[in-house]
C-alpha positions as CSV (number, residue, x, y, z in Angstrom):
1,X,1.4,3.6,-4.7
2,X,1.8,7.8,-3.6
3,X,2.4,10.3,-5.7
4,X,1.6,13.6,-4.1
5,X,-0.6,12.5,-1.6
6,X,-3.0,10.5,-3.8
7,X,-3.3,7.0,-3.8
8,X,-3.1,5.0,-6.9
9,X,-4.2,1.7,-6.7
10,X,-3.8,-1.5,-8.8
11,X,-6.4,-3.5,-9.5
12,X,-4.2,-6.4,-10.4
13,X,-3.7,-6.8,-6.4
14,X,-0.1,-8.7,-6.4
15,X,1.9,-6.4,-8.1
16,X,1.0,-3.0,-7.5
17,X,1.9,-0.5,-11.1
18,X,0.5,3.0,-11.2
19,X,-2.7,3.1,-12.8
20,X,-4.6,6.1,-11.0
21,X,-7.6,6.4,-9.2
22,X,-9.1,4.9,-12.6
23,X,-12.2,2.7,-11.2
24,X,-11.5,0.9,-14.9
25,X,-9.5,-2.7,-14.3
26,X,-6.1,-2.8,-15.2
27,X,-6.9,-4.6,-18.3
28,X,-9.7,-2.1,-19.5
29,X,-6.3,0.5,-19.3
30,X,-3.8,-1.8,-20.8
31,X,-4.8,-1.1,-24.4
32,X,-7.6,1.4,-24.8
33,X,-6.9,1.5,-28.3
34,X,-8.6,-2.3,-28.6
35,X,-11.9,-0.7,-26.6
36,X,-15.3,-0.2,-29.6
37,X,-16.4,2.2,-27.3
38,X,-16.0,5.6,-27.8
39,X,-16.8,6.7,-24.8
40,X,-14.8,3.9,-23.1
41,X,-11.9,4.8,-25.4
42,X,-12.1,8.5,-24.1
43,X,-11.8,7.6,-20.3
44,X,-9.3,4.9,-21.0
45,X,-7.1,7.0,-22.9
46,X,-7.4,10.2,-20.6
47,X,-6.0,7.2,-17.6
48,X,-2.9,6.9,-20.0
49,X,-2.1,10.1,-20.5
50,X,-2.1,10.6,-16.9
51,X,0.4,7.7,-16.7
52,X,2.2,9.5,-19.0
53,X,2.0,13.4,-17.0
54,X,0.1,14.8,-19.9
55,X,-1.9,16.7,-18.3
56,X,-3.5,19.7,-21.1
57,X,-4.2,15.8,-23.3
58,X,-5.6,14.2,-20.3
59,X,-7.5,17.4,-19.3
60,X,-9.0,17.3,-22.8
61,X,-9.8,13.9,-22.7
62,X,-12.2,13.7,-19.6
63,X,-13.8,17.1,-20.4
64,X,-14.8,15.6,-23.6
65,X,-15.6,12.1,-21.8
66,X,-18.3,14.1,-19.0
67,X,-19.3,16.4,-22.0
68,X,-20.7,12.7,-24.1
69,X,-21.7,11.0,-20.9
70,X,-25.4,10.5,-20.2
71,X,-24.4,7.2,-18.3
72,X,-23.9,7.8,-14.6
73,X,-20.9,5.7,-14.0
74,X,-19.2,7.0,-16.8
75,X,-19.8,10.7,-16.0
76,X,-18.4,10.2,-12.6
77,X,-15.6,8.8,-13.4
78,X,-14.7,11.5,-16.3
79,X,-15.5,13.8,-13.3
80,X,-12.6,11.7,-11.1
81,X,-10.1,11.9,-13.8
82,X,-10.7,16.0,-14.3
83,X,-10.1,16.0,-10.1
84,X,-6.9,13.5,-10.5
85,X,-5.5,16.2,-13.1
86,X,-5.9,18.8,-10.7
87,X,-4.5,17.8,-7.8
88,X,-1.1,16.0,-9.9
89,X,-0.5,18.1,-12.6
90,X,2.9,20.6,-12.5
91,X,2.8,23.3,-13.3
92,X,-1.1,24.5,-12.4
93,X,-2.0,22.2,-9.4
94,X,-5.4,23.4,-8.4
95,X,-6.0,21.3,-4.9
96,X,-9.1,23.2,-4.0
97,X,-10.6,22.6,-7.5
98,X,-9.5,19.0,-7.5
99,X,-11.2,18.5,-3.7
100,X,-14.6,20.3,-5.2
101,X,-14.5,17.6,-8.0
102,X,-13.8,14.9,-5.7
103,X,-16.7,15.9,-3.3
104,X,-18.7,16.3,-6.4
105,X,-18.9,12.9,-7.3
106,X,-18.7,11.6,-4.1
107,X,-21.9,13.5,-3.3
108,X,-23.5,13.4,-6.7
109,X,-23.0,9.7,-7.8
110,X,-22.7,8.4,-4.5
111,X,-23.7,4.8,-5.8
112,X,-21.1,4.9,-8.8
113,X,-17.5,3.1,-9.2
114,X,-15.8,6.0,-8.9
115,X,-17.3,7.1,-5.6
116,X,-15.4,4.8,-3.4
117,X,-12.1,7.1,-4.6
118,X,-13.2,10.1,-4.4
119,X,-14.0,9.5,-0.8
120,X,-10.4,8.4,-0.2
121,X,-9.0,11.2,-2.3
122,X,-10.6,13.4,0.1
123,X,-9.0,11.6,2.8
124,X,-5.9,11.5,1.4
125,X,-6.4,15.4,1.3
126,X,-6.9,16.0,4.6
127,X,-3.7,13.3,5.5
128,X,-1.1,14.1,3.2
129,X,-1.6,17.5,2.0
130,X,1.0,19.3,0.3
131,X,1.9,21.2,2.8
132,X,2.1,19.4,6.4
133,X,0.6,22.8,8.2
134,X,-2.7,22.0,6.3
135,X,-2.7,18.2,7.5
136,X,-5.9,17.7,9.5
137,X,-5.2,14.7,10.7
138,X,-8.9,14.1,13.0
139,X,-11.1,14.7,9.7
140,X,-8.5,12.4,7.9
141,X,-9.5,9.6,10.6
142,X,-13.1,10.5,10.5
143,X,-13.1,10.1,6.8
144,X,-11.3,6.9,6.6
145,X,-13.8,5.1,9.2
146,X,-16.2,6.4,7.1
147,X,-14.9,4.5,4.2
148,X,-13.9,1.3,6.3
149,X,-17.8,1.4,7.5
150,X,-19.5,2.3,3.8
151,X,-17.1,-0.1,1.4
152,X,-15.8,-3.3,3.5
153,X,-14.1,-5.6,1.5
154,X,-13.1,-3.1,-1.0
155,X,-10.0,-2.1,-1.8
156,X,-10.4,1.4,-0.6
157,X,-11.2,0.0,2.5
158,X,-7.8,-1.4,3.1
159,X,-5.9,1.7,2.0
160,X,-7.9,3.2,4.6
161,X,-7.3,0.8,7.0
162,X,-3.6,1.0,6.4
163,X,-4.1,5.2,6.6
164,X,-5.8,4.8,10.0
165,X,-3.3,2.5,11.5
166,X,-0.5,4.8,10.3
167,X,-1.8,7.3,12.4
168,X,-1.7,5.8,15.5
169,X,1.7,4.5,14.7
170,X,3.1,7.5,13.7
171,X,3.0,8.9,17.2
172,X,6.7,6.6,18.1
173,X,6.9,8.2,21.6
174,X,3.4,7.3,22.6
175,X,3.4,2.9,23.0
176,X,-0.1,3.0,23.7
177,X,-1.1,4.1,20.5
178,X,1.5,2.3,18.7
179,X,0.2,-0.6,20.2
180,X,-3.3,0.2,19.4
181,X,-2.1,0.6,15.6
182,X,-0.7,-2.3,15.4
183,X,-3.7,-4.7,16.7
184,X,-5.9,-2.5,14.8
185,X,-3.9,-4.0,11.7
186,X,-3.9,-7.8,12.9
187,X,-7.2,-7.4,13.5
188,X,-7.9,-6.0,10.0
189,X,-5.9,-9.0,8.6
190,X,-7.4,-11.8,10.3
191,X,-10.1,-10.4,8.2
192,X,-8.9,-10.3,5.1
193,X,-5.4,-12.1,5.2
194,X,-5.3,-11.6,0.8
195,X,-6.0,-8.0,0.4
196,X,-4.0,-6.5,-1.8
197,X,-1.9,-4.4,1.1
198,X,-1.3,-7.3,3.3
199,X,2.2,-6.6,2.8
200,X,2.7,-3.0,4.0
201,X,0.1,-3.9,6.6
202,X,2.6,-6.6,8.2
203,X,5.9,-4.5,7.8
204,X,4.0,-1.8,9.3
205,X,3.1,-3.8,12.2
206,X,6.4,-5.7,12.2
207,X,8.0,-2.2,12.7
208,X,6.0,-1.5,16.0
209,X,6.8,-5.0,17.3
210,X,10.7,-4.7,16.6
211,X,10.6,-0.8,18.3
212,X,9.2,-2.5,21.5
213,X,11.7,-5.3,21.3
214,X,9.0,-7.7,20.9
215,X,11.5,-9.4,18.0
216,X,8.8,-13.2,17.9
217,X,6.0,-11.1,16.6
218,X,8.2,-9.0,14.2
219,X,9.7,-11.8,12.6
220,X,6.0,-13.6,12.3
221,X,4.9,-10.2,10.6
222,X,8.2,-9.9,8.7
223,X,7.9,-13.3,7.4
224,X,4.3,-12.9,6.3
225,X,4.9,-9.6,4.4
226,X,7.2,-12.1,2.3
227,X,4.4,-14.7,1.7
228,X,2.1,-12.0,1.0
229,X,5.0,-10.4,-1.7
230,X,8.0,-8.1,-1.2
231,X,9.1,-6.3,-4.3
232,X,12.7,-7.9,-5.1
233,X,14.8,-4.5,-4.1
234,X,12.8,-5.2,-0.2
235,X,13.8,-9.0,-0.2
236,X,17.4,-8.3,1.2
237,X,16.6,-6.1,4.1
238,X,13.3,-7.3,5.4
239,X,15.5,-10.9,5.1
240,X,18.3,-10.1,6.8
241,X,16.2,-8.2,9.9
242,X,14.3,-11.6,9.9
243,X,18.2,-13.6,10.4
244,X,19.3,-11.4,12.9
245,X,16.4,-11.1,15.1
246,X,16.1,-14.6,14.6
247,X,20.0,-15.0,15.6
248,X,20.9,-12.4,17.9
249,X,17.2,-12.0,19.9
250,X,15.1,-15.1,19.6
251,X,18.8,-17.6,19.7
252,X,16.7,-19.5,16.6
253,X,19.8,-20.8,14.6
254,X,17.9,-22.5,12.4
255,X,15.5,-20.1,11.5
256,X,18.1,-17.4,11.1
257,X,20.3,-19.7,8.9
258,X,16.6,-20.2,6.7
259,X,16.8,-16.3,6.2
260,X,20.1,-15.7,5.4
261,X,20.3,-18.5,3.1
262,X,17.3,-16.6,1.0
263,X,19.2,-13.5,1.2
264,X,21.5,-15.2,-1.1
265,X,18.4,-16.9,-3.4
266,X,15.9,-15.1,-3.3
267,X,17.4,-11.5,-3.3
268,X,19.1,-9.0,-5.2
269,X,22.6,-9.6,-5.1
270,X,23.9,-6.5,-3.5
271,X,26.6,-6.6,-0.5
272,X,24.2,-8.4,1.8
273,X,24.7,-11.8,-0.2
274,X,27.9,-12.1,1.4
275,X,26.5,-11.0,5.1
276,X,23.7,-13.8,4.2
277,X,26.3,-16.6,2.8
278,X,28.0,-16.2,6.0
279,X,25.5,-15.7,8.6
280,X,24.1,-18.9,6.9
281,X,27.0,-21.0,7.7
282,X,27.8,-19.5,10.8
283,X,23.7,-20.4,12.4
284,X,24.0,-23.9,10.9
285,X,27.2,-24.4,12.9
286,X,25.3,-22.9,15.4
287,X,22.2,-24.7,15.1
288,X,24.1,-27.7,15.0
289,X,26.0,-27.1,17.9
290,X,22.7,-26.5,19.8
291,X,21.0,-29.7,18.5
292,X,24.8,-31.2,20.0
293,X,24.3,-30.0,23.4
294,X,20.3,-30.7,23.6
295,X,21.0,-34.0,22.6
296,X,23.9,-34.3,25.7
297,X,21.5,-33.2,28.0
298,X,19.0,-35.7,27.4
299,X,18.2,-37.7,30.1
């Protein structure tokens, strides 16, 4: 998830939900009210409130949180939360202050949880700024190698990962670097097929593929990003571009009847259940058809 240029990750990796750049586990934020820990409580509850855009409560929260601290960890991540509140809250966003805090803890307890996110905060910075004339988009790449080469297998690594890839592939009128992008990203999945962002990471790919008409390796990355899990309001569309490459480029009546049968299961139902019940029929005649013919024309 984005919200102003921040990431916020989930820990629970299938179905992403805000839950900030806590480093707590989802569970440790469900119900900080359950937590013996005072401390614990403190950080917990300061996460909540910035669920809830309470900022002055949240501010208040971590302050008090790094004020108690003498643990490392905990410090750093009362530090993470003050930087968090900075760079969301409206009115009174305070980037500069928020980067200072990030780089703080980053630099300061460089071997803590929280680390790992400031350094990707401070990525995120430099990538998605508020304002695009302050995007600096070679320290953004510098910074997220840096990540991919200090935290492998972490899940900041494959945010940066999908950041980095995103940057080649933004450039749509250059195919050399969209092409670089997008092996950059099947490389990074042959890697780690399960990560949490395997599903943006295939669309994302799936997208350069389908630009350069190249409609067998979109569908294999659209079809992926479906095992891998599309939210319910995504099902329809990434289905249907599935049928209709499959129909109209690849002449796979079978496989496009698959797709726009799901549209119609598997999908919201929204005006393309009607597009998928026919399109279904219509490649099973086809498919059939096909099958007819093959069959004629066997020796």
């Amino acid at each position: 998830m984005v919200l102003s240029g921040v990431i916020m990750p989930a820990l629970a990796a299938e179905k992403p939900a805000i839950a900030s750049l806590a480093p707590s586990t989802a569970t440790s934020t469900a119900n900080p009210a359950k937590t013996t820990d005072p401390l614990r409580s403190l950080l917990d509850q300061g996460w909540q409130e910035i669920y809830f855009a309470n900022w002055p409560k949240a501010q208040s929260l971590f302050e008090q949180a790094e004020a108690k601290a003498s643990d490392p960890d905990l410090k750093a991540e009362a530090l993470l939360g003050q930087a968090n509140v900075w760079q969301l809250r409206r009115p009174d966003t305070d980037v500069a202050r928020a980067k200072t805090l990030y780089e703080r803890v980053s630099r300061e307890f460089a071997g803590s949880r929280s680390a790992p996110w400031a350094l990707l905060a401070i990525a995120r910075l430099a990538d998605l700024p508020e304002l695009e004339t302050d995007r600096d988009v070679a320290l953004a790449r510098q910074r997220y190698e840096e990540i991919l080469a200090s935290y492998p297998g972490h899940y900041v690594a494959d945010e940066a990962a999908l950041r980095l890839a995103s940057l080649d592939i933004e450039k749509v009128a250059d195919v050399a670097s969209e092409n670089r992008g997008a092996e950059f990203l099947e490389t990074y999945l042959a890697a780690r097929p399960q990560n949490p962002l395997a599903a943006p990471m295939h669309l994302l790919a799936a997208e350069v593929y389908s630009r350069h008409k190249d409609f067998a390796k979109a569908v294999e990355h659209w079809i992926a990003a479906d095992k891998a899990w599309l939210p319910l309001t995504e099902r329809g569309q990434i289905y249907y571009r599935i049928a209709y490459a499959a129909e109209h480029h690849l002449k796979d009546y079978a496989l496009a009847a698959v797709w726009y049968a799901k549209i119609t299961t598997d999908a919201g139902r929204d005006a393309r259940y009607y597009v998928g019940k026919i399109g279904a029929e219509r490649c099973r005649r086809l498919a059939a058809e096909a099958a007819s013919v093959a069959k004629g024309a066997e020796p």
